[in-house]
C-alpha positions as CSV (number, residue, x, y, z in Angstrom):
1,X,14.5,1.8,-23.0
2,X,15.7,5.5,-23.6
3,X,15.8,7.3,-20.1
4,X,13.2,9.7,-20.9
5,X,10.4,7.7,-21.5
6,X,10.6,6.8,-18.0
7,X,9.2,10.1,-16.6
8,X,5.5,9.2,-17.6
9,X,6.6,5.6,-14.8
10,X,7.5,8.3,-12.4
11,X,4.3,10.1,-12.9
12,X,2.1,7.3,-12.7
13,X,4.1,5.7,-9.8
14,X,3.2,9.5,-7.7
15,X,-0.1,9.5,-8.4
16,X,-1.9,7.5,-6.0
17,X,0.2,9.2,-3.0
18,X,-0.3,13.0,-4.3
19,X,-4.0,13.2,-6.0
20,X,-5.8,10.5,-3.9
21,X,-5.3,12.2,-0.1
22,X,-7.6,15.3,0.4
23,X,-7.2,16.4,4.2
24,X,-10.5,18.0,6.3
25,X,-9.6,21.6,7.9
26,X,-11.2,22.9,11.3
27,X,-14.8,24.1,9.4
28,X,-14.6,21.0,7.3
29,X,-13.5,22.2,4.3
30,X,-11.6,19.6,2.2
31,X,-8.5,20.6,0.2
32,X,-6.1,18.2,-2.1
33,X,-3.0,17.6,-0.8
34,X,-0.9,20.3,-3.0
35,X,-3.2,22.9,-1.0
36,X,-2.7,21.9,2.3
37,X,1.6,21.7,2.3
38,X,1.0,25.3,4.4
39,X,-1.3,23.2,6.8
40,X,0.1,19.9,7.2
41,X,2.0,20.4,10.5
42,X,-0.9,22.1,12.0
43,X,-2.4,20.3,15.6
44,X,-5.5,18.9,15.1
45,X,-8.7,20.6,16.9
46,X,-9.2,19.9,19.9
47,X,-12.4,18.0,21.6
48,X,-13.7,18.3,24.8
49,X,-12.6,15.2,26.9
50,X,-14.3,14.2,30.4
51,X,-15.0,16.9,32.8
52,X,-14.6,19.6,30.5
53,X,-10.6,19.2,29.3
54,X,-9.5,19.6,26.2
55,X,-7.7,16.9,24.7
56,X,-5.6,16.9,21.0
57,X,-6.3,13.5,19.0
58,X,-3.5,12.5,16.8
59,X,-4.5,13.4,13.2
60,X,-3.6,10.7,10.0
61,X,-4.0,12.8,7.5
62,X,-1.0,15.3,8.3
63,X,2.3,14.6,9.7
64,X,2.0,11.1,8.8
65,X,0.7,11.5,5.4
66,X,3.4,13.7,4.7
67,X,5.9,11.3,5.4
68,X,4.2,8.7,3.2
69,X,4.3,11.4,0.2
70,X,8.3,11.6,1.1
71,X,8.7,7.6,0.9
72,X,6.3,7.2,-2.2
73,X,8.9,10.1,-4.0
74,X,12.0,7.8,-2.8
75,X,10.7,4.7,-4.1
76,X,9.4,6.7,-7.7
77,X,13.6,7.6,-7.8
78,X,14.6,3.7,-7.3
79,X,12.5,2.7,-9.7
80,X,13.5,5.3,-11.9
81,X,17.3,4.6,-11.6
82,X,16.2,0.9,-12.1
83,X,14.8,1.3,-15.2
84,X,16.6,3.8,-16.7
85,X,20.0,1.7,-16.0
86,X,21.4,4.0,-14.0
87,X,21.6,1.3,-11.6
88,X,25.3,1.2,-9.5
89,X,25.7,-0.8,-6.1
90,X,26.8,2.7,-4.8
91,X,24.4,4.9,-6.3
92,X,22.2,7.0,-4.7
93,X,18.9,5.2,-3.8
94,X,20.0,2.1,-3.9
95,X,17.6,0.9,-0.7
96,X,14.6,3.2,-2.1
97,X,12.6,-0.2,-2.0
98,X,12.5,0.0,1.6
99,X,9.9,2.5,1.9
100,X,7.5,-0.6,0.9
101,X,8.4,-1.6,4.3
102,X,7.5,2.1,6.1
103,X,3.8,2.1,3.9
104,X,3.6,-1.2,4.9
105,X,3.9,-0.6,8.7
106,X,1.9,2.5,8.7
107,X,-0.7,0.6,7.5
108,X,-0.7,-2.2,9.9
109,X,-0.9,0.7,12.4
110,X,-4.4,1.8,10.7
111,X,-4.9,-2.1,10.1
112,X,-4.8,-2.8,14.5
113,X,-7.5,0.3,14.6
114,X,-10.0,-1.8,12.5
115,X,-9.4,-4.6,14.1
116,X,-9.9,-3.5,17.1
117,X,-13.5,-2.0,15.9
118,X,-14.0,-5.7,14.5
119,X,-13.7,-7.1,17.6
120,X,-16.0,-4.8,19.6
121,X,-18.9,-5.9,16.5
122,X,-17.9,-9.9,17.2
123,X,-18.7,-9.5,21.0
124,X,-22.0,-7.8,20.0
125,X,-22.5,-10.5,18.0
126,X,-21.5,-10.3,14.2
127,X,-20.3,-12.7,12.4
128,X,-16.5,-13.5,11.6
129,X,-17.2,-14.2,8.1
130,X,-19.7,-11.3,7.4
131,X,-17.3,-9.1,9.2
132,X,-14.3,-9.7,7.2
133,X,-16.3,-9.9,4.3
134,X,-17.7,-5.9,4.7
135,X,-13.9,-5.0,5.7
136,X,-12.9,-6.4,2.1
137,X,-15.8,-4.7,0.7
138,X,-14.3,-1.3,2.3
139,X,-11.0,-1.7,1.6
140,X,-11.5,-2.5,-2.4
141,X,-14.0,0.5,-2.7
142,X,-11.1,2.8,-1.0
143,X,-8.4,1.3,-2.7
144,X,-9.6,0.2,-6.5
145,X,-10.6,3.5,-7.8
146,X,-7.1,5.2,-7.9
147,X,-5.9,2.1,-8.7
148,X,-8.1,1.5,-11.7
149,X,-7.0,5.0,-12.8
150,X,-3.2,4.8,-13.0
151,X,-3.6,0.6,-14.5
152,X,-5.9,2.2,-17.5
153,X,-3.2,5.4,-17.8
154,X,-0.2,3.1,-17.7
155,X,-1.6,0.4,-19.8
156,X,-2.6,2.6,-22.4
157,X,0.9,4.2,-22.5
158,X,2.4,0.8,-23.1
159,X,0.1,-0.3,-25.5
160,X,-0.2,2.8,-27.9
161,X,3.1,4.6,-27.3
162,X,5.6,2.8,-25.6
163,X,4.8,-0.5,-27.4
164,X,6.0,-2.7,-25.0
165,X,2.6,-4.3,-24.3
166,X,0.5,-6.1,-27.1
167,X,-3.5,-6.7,-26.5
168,X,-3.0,-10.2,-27.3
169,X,-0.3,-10.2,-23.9
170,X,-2.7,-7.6,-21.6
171,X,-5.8,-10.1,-22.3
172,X,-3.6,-13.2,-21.3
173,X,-1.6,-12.2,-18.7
174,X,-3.4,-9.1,-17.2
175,X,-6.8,-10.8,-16.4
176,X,-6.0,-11.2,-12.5
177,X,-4.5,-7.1,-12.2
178,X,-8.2,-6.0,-13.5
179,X,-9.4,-7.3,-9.8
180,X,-6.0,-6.9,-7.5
181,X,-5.6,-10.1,-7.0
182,X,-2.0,-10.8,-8.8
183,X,-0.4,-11.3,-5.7
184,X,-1.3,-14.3,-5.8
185,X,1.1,-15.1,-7.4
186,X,-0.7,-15.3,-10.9
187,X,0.0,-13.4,-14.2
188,X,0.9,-9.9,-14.5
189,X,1.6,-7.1,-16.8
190,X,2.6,-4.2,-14.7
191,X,5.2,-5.4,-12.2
192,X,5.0,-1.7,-9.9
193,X,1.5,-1.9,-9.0
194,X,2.3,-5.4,-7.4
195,X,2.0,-3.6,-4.2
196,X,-1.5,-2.9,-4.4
197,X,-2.7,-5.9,-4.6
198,X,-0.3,-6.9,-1.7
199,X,-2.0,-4.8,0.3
200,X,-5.4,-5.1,-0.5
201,X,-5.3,-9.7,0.0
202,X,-3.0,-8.9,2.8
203,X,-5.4,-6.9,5.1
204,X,-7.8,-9.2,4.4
205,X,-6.1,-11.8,6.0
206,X,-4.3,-10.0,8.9
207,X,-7.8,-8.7,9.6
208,X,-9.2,-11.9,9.7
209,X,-6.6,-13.9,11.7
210,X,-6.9,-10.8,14.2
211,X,-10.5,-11.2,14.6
212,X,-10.3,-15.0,14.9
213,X,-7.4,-15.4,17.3
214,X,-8.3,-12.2,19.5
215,X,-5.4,-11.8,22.0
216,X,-3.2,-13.6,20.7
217,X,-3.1,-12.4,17.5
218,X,-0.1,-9.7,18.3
219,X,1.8,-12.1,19.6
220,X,1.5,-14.6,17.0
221,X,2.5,-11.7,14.7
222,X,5.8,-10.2,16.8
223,X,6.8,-14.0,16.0
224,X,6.0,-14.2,12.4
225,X,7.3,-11.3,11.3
226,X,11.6,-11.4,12.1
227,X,10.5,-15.1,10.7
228,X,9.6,-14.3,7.6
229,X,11.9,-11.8,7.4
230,X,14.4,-14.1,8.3
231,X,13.7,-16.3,5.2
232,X,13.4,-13.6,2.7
233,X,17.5,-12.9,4.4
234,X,18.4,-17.0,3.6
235,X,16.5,-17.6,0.5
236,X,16.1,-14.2,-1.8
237,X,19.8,-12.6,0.1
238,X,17.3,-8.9,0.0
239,X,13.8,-7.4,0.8
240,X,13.1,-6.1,-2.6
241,X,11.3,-9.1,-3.6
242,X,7.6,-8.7,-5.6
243,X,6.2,-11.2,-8.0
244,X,8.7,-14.2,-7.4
245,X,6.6,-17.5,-6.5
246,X,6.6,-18.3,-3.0
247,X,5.3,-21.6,-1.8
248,X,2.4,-19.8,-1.4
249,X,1.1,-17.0,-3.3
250,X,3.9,-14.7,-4.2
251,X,6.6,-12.9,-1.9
252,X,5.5,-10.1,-1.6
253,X,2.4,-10.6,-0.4
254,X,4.5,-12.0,2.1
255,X,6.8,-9.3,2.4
256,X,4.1,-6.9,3.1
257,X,2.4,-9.6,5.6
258,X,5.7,-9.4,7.8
């Protein structure tokens, strides 16, 4: 593959992370991301806590989303020098795949925030299965729409120009990508949106276990994860694992699990 036909990869890989975040200002005004750059290390307004005192709440969508805009441009360059060959044991961005593992644990952080909401509707009385069944409904709706953007952009580049994709191979293998469920460890087309899907099946399930094992979810967790990390170290020798079989699913669902 010639080096420059891997910009429209870098592209696609971006856009999720740059287009997708708008961030709310003090009057409520909404701006996309490339607007607020002058705003993002701005406090966030302050509310009135008890007796009067005002009190700064922690904003997500500054500071923090900056940082994930930084990690989603280092991962673009690894794949980048991946593809394009440019690929050295040396070479500059050789661990970019790690920033899987920062997105990854920022979004358990979000993840414990839901749960924890999901727990207060159980004692009220939901349901455990109705609950985790709305929760997938929201995370898909947030999730699928820039998804389904970038898979129709990228698929149509490989298809029309790059023609590296046939129909015949998109209708056979891609069937699974259409719903973000590939990490399953079924067929795929596009290897990089692998993560995605990861994502998506494995909230789900974190969110579930947390709601059905309460208080001892966390700890279960602070076990599992240096476990499974532990067995990607023996078996794979590396982190940057994706679509590989595991004995269940694929690894990394179970990557972004841990």
């Amino acid at each position: 593959m010639k080096s420059w036909m891997l910009l429209p990869i870098f592209l696609f890989d971006c856009i999720n992370h740059f287009f997708s975040k708008t961030y709310k200002t003090e009057n409520g005004k909404r701006f996309p991301f490339s607007h607020s750059c002058a705003i993002i290390f701005q406090t966030s307004p302050a509310r009135r806590g008890e007796g009067g005192t005002a009190v700064t709440e922690p904003s997500r969508s500054r500071a923090i989303e900056f940082y994930r805009f930084l990690f989603s441009i280092v991962v673009c360059l690894f794949h980048f020098r991946i593809k394009g060959g440019f690929s050295e044991p040396t070479g500059y961005f050789n661990a970019g795949y790690l920033g899987v593992e920062f997105f990854s644990i920022i979004s358990g952080c979000f993840l414990m925030e839901s749960i924890r909401r999901g727990r207060s509707a159980l004692e009220a009385g939901g349901a455990l299965p109705d609950l985790t069944c709305r929760f997938a409904a929201r995370r898909f709706a947030r999730l699928y729409p820039h998804y389904l953007l970038t898979l129709i952009a990228f698929l149509s580049l490989r298809v029309c120009f790059l023609h590296t994709l046939t129909l015949k191979e998109l209708v056979r293998d891609g069937f699974f990508e259409w719903f973000l469920l590939q990490s399953f460890g079924t067929s795929f087309v596009v290897l990089l949106f692998w993560y995605v899907s990861a994502l998506f099946l494995g909230s789900v399930l974190l969110y579930w276990l947390g709601l059905a094992w309460k208080d001892h979810f966390p700890i279960a967790m602070a076990f599992a994860a240096p476990v499974l990390f532990s067995l990607f170290a023996r078996y794979c020798g590396t982190l940057d694992c994706t679509m590989s079989p595991a004995p269940a699913a694929s690894q990394g669902l179970w990557r972004v699990i841990a």
